[in-house]
Residue, then its C-alpha position, 0 to 999 in steps of 0.5 A: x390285711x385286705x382279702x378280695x372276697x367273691x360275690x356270687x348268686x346263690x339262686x341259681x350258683x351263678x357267680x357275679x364278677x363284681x369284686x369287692x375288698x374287704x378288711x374284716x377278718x370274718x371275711x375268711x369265714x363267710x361268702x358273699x352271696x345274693x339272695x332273694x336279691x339281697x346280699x348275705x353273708x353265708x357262714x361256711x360252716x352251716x346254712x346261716x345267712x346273716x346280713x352281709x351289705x357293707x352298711x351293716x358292719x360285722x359285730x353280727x358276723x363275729x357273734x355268730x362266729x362265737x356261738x357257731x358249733x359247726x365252726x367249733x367242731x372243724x376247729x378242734x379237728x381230730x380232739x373230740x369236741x364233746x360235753x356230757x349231758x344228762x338224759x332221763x329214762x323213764x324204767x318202771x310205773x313213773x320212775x325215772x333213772x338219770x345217765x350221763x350222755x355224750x353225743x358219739x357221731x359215728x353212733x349217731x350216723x349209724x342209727x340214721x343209716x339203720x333207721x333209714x334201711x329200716x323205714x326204707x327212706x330214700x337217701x336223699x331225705x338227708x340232703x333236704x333242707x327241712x331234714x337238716x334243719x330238724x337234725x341240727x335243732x336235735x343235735x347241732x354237732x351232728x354232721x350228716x353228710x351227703x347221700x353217697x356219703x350214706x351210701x358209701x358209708x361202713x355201718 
């Protein structure tokens, strides 16, 4: 099963004509792109940029895809992906209560839109890139969304 898969600039968007085939199954879940002159493979999941040169085989390619949460959270589709944690609040003079907790995204989306009335933040910290870095590493099934997504969102 031979799929064509588009090289295209990721600097500037600009796409390259250049085709190239490609075999591995993969391929349906990353894009070529060039960056900083190189050439990537980017997970379209998240923001992952892994190596993507034909020289550097694909077994990095489907480890990533193992481990990849975004892609686990889009596959299981309307089920709710979620596992129970433990979280520990502190009551009284150094004792600590331990509850369950399971990550709820709209509770979370609406606690990013009130701290953002809140504070008064601009919408568009949510596209920057440090912010979503800082968001994922916090809470990886978290799915931000855009600025008008926010905007135009019920809370």
């Amino acid at each position: 099963d031979e799929d064509e898969v588009e090289l295209v600039e990721e600097q500037d968007g600009a796409e390259v004509g250049s085709k190239k085939k490609l075999t591995s199954v993969v391929w349906k879940e990353f894009k070529r792109v060039r960056w900083n002159g190189r050439i990537k493979a980017k997970c379209n999941y998240r923001f992952a940029k892994l190596g993507g040169e034909t020289k550097s085989g694909t077994k990095h390619l489907h480890d990533h895809l193992k481990s990849c949460t975004q892609r686990k959270i889009k596959l299981a589709g309307n089920k709710q992906l979620s596992q129970a944690s433990l979280r520990f609040n502190c009551i009284d003079a150094g004792k600590i209560s331990m509850e369950n907790y399971t990550f709820d995204q709209d509770v979370a989306r609406k606690e990013l839109g009130a701290m953002m009335v809140l504070h008064e933040y601009p919408l568009s910290m949510v596209d920057h890139a440090g912010f979503q870095r800082f968001v994922h590493a916090l809470q990886p099934m978290f799915k931000i969304g855009t600025r008008n997504t926010l905007r135009y969102a019920r809370m």
